[in-house]
mmCIF entry with sequence, helices, sheets and N, C-alpha, C, O atoms, coordinates in Angstrom:
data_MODEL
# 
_entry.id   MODEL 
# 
_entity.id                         1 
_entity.type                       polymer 
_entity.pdbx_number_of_molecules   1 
# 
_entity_poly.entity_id                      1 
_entity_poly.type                           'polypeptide(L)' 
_entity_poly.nstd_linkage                   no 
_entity_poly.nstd_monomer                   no 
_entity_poly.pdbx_seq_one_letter_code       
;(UNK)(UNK)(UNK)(UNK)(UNK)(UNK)(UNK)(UNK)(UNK)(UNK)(UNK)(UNK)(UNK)(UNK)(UNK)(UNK)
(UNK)(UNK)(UNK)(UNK)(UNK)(UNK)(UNK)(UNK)(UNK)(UNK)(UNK)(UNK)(UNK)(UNK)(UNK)(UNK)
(UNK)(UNK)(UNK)(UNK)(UNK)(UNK)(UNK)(UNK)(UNK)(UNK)(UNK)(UNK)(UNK)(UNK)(UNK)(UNK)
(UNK)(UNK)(UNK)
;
_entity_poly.pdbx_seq_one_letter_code_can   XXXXXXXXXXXXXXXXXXXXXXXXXXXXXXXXXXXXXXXXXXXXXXXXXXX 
_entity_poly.pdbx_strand_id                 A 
# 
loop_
_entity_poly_seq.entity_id 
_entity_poly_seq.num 
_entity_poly_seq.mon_id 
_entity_poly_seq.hetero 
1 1  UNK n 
1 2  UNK n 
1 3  UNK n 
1 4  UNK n 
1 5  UNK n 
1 6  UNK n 
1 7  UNK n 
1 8  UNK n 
1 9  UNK n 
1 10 UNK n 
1 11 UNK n 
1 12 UNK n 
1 13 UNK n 
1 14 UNK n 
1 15 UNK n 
1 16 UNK n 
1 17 UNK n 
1 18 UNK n 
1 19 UNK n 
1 20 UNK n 
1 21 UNK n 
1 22 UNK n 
1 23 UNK n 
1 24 UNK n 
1 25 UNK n 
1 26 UNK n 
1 27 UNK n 
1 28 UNK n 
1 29 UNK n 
1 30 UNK n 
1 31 UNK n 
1 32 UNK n 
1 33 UNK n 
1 34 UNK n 
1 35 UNK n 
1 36 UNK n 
1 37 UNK n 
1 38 UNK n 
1 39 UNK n 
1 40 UNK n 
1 41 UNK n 
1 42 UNK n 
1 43 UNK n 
1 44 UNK n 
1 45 UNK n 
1 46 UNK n 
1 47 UNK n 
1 48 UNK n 
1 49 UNK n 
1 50 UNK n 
1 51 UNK n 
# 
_struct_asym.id          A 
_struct_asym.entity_id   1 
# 
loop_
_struct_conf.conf_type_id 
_struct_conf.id 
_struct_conf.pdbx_PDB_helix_id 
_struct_conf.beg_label_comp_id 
_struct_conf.beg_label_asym_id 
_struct_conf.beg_label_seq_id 
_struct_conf.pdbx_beg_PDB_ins_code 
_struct_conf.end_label_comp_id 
_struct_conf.end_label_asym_id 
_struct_conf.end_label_seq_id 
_struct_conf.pdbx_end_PDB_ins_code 
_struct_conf.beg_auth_comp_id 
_struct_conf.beg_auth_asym_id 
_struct_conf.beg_auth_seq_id 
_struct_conf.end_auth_comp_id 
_struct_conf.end_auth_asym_id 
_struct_conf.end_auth_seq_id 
_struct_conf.pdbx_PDB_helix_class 
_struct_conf.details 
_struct_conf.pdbx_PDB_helix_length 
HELX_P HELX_P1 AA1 UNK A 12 ? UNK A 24 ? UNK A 12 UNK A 24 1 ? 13 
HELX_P HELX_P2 AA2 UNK A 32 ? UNK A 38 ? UNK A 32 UNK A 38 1 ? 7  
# 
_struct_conf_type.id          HELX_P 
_struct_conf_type.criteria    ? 
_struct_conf_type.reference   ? 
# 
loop_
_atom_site.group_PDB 
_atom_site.id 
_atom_site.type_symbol 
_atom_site.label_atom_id 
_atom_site.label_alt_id 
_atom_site.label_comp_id 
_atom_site.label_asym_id 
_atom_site.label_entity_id 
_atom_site.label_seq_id 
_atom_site.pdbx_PDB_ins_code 
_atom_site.Cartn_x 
_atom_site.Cartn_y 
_atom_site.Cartn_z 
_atom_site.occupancy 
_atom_site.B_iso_or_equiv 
_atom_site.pdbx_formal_charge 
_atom_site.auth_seq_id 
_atom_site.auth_comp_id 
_atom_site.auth_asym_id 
_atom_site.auth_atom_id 
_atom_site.pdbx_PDB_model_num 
ATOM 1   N N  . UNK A 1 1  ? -11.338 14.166 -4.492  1.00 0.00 ? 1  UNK A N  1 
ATOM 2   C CA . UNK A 1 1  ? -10.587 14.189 -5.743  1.00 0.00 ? 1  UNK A CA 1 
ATOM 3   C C  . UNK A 1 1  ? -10.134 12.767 -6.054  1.00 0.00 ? 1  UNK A C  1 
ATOM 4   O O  . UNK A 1 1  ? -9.585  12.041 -5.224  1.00 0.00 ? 1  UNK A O  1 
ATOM 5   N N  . UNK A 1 2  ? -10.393 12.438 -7.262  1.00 0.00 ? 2  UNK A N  1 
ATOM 6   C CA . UNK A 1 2  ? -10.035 10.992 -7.639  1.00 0.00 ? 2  UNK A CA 1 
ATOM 7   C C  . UNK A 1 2  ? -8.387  10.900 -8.429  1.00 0.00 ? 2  UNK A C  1 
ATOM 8   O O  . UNK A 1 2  ? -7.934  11.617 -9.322  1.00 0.00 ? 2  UNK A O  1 
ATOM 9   N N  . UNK A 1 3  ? -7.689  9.630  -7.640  1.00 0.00 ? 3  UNK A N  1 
ATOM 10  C CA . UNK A 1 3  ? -6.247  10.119 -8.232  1.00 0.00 ? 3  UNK A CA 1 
ATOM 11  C C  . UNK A 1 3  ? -6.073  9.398  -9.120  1.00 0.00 ? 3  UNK A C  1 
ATOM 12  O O  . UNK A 1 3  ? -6.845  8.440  -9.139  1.00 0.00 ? 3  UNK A O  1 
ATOM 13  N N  . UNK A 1 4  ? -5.075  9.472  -10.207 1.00 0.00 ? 4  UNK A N  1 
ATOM 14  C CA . UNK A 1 4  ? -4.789  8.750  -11.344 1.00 0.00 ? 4  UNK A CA 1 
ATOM 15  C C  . UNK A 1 4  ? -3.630  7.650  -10.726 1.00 0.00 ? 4  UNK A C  1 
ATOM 16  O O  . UNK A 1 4  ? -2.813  7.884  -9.835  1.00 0.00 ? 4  UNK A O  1 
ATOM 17  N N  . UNK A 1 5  ? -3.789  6.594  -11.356 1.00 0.00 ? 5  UNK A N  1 
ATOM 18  C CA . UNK A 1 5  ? -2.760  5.508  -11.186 1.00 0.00 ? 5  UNK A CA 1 
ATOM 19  C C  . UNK A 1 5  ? -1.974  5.143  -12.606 1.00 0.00 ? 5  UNK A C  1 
ATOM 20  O O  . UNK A 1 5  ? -2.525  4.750  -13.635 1.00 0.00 ? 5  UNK A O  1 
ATOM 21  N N  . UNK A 1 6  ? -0.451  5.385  -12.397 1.00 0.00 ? 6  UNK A N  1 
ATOM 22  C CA . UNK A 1 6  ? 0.329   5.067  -13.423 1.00 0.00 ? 6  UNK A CA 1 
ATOM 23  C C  . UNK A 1 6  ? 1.601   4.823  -13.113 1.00 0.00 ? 6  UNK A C  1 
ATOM 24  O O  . UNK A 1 6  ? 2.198   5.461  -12.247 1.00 0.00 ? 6  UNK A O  1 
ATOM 25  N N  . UNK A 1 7  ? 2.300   3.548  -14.035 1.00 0.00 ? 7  UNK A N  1 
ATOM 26  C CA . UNK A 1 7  ? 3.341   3.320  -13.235 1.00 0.00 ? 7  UNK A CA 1 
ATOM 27  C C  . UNK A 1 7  ? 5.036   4.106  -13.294 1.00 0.00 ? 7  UNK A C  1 
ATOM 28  O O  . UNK A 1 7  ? 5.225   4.462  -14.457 1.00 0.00 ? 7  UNK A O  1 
ATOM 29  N N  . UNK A 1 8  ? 5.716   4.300  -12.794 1.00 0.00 ? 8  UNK A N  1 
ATOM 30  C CA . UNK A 1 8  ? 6.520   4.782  -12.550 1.00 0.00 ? 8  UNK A CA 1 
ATOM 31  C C  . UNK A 1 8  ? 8.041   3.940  -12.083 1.00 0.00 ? 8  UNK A C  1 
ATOM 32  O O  . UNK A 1 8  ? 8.331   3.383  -11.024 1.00 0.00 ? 8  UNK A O  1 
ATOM 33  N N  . UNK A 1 9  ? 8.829   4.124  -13.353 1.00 0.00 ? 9  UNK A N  1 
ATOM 34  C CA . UNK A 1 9  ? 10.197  3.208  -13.250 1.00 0.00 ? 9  UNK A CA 1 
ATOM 35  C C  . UNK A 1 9  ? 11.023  4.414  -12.891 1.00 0.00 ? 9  UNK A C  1 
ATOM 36  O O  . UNK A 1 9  ? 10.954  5.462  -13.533 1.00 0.00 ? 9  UNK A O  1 
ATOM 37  N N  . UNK A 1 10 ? 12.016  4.193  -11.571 1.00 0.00 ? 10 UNK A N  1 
ATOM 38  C CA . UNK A 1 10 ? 12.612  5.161  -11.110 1.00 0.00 ? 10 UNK A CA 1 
ATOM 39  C C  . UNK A 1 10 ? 14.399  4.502  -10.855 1.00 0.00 ? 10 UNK A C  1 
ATOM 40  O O  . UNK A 1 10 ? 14.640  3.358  -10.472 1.00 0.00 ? 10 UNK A O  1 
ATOM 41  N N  . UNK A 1 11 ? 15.129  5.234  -11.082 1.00 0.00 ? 11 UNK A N  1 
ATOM 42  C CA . UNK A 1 11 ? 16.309  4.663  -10.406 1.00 0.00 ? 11 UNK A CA 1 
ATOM 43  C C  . UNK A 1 11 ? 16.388  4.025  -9.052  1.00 0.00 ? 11 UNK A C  1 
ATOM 44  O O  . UNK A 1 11 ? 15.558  4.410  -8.229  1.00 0.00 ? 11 UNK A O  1 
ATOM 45  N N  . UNK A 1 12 ? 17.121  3.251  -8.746  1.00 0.00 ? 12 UNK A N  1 
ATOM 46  C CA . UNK A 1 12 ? 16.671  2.592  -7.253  1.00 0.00 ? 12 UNK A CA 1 
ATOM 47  C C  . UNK A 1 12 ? 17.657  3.585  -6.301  1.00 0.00 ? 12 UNK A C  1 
ATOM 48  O O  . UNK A 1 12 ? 17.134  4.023  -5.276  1.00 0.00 ? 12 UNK A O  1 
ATOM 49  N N  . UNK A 1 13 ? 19.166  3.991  -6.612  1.00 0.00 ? 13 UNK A N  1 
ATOM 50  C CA . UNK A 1 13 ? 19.564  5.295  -5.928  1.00 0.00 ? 13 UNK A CA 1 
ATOM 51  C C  . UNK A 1 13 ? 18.491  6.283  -5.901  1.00 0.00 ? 13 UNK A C  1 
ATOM 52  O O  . UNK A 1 13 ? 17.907  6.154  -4.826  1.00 0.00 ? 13 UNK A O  1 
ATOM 53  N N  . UNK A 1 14 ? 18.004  7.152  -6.558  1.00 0.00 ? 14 UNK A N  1 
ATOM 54  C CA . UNK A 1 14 ? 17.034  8.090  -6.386  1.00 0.00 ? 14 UNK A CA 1 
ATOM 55  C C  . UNK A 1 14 ? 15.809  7.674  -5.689  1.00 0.00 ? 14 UNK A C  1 
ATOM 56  O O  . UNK A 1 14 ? 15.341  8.565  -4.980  1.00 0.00 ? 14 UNK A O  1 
ATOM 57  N N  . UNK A 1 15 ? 15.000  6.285  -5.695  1.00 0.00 ? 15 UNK A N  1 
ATOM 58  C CA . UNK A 1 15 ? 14.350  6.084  -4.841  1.00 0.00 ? 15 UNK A CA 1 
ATOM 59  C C  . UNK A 1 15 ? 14.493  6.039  -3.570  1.00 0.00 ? 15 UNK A C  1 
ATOM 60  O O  . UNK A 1 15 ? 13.639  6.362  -2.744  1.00 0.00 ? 15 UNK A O  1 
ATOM 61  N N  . UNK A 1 16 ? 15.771  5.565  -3.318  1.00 0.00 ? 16 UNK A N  1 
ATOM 62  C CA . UNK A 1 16 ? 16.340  5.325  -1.783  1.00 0.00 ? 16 UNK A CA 1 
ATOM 63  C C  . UNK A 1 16 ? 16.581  6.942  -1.265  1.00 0.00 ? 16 UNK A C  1 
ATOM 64  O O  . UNK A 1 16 ? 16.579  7.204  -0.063  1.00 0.00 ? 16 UNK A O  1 
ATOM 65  N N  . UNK A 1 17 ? 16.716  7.619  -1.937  1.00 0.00 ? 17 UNK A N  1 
ATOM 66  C CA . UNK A 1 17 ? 16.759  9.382  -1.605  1.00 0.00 ? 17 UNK A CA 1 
ATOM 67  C C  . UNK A 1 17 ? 15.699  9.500  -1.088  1.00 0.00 ? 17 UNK A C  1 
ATOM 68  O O  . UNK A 1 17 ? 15.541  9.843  0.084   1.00 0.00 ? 17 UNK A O  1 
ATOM 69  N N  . UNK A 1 18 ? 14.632  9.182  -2.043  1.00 0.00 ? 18 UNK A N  1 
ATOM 70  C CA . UNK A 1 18 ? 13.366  9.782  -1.811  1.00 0.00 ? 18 UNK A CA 1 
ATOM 71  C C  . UNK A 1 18 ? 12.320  9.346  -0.513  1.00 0.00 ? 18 UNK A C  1 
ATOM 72  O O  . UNK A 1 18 ? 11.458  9.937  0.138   1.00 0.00 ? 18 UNK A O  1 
ATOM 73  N N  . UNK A 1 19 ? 12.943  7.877  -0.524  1.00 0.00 ? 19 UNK A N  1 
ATOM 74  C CA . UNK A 1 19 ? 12.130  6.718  0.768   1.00 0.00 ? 19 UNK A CA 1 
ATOM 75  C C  . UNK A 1 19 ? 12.933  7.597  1.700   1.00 0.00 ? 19 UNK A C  1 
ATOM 76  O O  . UNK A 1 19 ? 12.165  8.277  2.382   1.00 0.00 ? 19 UNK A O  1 
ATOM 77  N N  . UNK A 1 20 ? 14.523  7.881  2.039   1.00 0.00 ? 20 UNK A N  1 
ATOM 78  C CA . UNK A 1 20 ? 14.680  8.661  3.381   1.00 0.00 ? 20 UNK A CA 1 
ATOM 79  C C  . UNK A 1 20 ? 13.799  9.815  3.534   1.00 0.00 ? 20 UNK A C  1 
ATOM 80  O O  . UNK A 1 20 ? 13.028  9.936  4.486   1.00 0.00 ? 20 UNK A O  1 
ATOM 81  N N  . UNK A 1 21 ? 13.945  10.817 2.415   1.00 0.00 ? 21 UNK A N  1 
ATOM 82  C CA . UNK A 1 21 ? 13.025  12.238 2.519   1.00 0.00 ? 21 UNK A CA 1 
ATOM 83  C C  . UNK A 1 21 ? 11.797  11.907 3.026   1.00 0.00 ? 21 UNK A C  1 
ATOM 84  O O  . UNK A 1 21 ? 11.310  12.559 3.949   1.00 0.00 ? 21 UNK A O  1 
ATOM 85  N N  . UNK A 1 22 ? 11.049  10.651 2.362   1.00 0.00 ? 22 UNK A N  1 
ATOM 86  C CA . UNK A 1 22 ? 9.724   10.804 3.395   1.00 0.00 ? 22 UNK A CA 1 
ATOM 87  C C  . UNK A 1 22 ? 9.627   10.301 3.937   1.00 0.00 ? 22 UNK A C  1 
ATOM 88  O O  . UNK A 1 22 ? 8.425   10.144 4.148   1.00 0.00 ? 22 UNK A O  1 
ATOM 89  N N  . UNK A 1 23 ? 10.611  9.350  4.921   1.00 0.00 ? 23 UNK A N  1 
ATOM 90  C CA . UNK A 1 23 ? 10.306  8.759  6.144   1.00 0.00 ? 23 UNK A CA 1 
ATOM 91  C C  . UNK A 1 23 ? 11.136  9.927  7.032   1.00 0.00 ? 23 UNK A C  1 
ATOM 92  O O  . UNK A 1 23 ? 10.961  9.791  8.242   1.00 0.00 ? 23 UNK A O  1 
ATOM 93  N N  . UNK A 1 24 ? 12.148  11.229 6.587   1.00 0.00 ? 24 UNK A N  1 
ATOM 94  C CA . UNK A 1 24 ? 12.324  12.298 7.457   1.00 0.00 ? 24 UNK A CA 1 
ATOM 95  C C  . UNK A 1 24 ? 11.048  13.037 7.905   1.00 0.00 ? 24 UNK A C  1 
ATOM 96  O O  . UNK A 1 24 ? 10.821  13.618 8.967   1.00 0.00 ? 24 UNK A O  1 
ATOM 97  N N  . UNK A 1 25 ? 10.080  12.817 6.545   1.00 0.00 ? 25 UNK A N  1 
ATOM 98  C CA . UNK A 1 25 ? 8.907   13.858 6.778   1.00 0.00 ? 25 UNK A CA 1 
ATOM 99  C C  . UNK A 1 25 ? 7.777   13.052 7.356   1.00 0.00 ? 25 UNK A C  1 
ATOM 100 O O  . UNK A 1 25 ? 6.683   13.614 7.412   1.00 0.00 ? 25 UNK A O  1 
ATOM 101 N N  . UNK A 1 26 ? 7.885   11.781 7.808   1.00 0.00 ? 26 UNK A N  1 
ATOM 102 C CA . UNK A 1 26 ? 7.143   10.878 7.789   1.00 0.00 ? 26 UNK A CA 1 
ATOM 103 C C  . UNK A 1 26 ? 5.807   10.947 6.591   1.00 0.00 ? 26 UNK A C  1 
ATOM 104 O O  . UNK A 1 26 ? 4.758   11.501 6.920   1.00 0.00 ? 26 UNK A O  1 
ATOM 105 N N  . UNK A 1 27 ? 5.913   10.536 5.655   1.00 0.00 ? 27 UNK A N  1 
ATOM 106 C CA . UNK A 1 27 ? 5.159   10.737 4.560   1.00 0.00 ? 27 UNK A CA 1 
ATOM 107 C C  . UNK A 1 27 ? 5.196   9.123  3.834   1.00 0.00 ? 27 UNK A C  1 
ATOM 108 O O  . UNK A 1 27 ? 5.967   8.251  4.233   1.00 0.00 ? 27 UNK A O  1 
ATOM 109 N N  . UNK A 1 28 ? 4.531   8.992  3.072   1.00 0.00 ? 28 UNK A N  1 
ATOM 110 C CA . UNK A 1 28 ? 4.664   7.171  2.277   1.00 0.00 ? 28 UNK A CA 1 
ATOM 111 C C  . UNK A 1 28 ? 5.600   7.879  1.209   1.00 0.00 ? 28 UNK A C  1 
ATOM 112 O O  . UNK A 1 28 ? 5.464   9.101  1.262   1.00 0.00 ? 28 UNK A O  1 
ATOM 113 N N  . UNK A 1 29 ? 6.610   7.409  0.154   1.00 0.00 ? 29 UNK A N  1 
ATOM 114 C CA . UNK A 1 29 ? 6.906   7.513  -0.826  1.00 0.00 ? 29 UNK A CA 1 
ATOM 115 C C  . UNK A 1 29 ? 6.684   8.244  -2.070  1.00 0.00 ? 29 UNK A C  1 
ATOM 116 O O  . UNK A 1 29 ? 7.389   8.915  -2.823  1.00 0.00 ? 29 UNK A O  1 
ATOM 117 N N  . UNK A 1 30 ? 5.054   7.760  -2.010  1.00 0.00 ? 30 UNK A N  1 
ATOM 118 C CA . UNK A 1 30 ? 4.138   8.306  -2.729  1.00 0.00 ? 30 UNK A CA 1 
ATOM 119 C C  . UNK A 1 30 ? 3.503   9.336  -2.514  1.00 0.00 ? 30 UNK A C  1 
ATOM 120 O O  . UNK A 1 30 ? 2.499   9.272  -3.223  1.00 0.00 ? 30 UNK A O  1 
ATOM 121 N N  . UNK A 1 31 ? 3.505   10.490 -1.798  1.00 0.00 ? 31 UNK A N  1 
ATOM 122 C CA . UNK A 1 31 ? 2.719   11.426 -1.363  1.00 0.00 ? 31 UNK A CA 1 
ATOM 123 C C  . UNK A 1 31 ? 4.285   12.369 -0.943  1.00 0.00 ? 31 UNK A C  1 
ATOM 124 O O  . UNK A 1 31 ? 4.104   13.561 -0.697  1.00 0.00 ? 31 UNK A O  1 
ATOM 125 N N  . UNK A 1 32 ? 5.360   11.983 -0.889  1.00 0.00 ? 32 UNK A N  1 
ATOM 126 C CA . UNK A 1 32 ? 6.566   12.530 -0.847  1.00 0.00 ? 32 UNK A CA 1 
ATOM 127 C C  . UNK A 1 32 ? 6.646   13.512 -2.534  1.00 0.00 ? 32 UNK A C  1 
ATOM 128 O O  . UNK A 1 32 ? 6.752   14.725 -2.717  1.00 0.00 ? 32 UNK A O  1 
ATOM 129 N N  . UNK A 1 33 ? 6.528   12.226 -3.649  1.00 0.00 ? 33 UNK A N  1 
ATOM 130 C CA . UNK A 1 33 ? 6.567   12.699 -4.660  1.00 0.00 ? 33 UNK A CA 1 
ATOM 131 C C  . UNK A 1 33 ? 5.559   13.152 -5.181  1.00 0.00 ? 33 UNK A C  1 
ATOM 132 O O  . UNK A 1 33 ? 5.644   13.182 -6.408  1.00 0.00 ? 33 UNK A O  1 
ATOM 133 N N  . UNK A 1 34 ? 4.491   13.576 -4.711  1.00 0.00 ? 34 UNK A N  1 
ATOM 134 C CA . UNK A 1 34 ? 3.260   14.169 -4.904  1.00 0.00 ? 34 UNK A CA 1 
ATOM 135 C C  . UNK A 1 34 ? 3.556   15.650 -4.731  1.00 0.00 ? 34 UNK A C  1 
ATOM 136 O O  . UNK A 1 34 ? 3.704   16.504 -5.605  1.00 0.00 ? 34 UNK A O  1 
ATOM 137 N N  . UNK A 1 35 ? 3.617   15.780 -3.190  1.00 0.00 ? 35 UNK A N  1 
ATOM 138 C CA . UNK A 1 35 ? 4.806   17.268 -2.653  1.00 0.00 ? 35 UNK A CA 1 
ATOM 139 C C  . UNK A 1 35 ? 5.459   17.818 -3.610  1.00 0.00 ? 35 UNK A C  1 
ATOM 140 O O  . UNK A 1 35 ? 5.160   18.851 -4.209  1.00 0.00 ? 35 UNK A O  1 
ATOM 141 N N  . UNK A 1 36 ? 6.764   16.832 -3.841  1.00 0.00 ? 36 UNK A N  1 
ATOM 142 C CA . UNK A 1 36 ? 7.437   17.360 -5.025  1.00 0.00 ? 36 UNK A CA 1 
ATOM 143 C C  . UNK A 1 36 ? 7.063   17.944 -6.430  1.00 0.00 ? 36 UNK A C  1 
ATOM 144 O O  . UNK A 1 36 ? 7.599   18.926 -6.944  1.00 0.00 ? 36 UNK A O  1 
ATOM 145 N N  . UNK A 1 37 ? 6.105   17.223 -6.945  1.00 0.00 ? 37 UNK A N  1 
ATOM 146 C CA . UNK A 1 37 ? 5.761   17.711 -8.144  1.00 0.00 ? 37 UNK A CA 1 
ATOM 147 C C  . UNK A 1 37 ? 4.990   18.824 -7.863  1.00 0.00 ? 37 UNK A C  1 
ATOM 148 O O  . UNK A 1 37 ? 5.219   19.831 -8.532  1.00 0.00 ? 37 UNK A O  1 
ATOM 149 N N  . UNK A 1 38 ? 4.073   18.864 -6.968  1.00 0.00 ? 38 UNK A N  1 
ATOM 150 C CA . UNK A 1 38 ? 3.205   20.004 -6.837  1.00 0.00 ? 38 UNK A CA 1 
ATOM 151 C C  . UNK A 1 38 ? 3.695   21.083 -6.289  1.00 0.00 ? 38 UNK A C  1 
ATOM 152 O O  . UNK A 1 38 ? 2.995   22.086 -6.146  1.00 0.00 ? 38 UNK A O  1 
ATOM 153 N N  . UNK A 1 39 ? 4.781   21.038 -5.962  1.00 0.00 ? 39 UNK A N  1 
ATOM 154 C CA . UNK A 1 39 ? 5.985   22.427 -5.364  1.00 0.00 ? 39 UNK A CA 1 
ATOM 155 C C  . UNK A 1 39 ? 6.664   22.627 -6.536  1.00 0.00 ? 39 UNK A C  1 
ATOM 156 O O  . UNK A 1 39 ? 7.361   23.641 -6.511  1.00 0.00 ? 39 UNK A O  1 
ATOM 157 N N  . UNK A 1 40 ? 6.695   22.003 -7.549  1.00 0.00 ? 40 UNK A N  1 
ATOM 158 C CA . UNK A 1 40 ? 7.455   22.242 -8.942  1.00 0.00 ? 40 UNK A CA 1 
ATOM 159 C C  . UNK A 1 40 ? 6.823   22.440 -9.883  1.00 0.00 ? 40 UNK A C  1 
ATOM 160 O O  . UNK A 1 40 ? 7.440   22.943 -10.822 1.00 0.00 ? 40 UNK A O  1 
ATOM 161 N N  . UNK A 1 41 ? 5.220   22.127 -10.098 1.00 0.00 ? 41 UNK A N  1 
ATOM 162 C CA . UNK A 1 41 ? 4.453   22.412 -10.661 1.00 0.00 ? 41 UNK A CA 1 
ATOM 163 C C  . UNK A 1 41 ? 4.002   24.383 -10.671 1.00 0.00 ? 41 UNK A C  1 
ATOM 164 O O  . UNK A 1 41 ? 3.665   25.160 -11.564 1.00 0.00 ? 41 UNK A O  1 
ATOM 165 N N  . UNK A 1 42 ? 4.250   24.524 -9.113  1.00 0.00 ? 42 UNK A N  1 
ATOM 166 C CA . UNK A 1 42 ? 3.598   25.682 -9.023  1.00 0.00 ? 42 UNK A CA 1 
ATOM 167 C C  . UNK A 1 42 ? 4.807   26.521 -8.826  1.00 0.00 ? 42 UNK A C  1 
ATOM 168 O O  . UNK A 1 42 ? 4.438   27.603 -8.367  1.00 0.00 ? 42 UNK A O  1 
ATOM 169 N N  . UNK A 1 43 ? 5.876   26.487 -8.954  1.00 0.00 ? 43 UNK A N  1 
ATOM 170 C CA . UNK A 1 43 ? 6.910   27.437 -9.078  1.00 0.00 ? 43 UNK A CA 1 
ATOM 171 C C  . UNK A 1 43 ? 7.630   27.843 -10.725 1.00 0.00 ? 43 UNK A C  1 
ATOM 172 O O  . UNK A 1 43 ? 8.265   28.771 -11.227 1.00 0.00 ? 43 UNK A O  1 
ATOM 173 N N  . UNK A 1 44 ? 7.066   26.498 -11.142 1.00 0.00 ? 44 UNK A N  1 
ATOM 174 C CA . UNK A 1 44 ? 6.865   26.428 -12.725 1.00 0.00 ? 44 UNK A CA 1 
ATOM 175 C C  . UNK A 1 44 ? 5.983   27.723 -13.795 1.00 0.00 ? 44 UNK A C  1 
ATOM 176 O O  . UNK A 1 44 ? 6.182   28.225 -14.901 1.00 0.00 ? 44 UNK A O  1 
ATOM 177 N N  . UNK A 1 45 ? 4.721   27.885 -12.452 1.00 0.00 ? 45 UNK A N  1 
ATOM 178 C CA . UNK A 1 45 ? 3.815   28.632 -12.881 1.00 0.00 ? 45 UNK A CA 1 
ATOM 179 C C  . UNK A 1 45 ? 2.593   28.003 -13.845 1.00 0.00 ? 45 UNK A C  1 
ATOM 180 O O  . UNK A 1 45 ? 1.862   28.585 -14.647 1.00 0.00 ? 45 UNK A O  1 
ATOM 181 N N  . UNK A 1 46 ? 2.666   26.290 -13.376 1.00 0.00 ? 46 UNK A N  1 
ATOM 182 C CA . UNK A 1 46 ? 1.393   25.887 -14.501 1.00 0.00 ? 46 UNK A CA 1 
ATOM 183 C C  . UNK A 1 46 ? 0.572   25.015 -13.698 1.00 0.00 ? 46 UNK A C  1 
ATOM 184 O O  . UNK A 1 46 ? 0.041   23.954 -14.029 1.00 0.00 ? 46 UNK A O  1 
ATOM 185 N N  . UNK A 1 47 ? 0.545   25.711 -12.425 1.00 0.00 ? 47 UNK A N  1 
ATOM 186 C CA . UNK A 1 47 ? -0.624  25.760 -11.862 1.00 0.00 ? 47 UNK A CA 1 
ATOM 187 C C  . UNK A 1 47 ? -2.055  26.122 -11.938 1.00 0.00 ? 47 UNK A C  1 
ATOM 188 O O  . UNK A 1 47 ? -2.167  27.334 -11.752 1.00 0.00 ? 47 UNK A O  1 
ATOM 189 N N  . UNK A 1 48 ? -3.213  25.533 -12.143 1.00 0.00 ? 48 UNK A N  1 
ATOM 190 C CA . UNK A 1 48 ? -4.614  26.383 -12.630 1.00 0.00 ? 48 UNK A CA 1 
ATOM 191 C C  . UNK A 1 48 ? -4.735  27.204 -11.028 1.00 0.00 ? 48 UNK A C  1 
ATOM 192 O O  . UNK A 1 48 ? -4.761  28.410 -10.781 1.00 0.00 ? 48 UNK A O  1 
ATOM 193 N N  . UNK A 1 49 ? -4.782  26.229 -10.273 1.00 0.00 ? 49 UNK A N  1 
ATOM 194 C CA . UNK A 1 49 ? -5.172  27.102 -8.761  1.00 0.00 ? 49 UNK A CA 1 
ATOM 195 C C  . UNK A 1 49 ? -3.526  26.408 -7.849  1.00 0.00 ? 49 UNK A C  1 
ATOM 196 O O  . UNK A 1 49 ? -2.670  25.530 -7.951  1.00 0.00 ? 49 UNK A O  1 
ATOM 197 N N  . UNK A 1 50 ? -4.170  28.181 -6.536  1.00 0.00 ? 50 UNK A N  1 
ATOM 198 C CA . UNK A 1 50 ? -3.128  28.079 -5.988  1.00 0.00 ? 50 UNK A CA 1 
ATOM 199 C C  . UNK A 1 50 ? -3.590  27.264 -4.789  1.00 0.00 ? 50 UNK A C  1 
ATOM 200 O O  . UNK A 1 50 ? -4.748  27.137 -4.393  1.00 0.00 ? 50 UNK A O  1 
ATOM 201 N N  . UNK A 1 51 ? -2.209  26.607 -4.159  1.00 0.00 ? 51 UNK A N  1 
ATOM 202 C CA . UNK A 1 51 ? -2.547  25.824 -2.990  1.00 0.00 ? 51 UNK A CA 1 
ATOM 203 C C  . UNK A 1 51 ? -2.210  26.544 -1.742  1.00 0.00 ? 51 UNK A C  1 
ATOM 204 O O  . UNK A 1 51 ? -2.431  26.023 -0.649  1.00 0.00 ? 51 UNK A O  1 
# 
């Protein structure tokens, strides 16, 4: 699967949330908020397929 690249201006408090969450989960940053959206995506219900 080929991923899209786009940039993303975030609060630097909320980033620093997010850098602990995935160094709890050991995860990069980026694949932390990948998780996230795709756990919110699909509880949303606008998911095409399930994971």
């Amino acid at each position: 699967m080929k991923r899209k690249n786009f940039p993303l201006r975030i609060d630097p408090e909320l980033y620093k949330a997010l850098e602990k969450w995935a160094d709890d989960e050991i995860r990069s940053v980026n694949a932390q908020i990948e998780i996230i959206l795709k756990e919110a995506v699909k509880r949303a219900g606008r998911s095409k397929k399930e994971e």
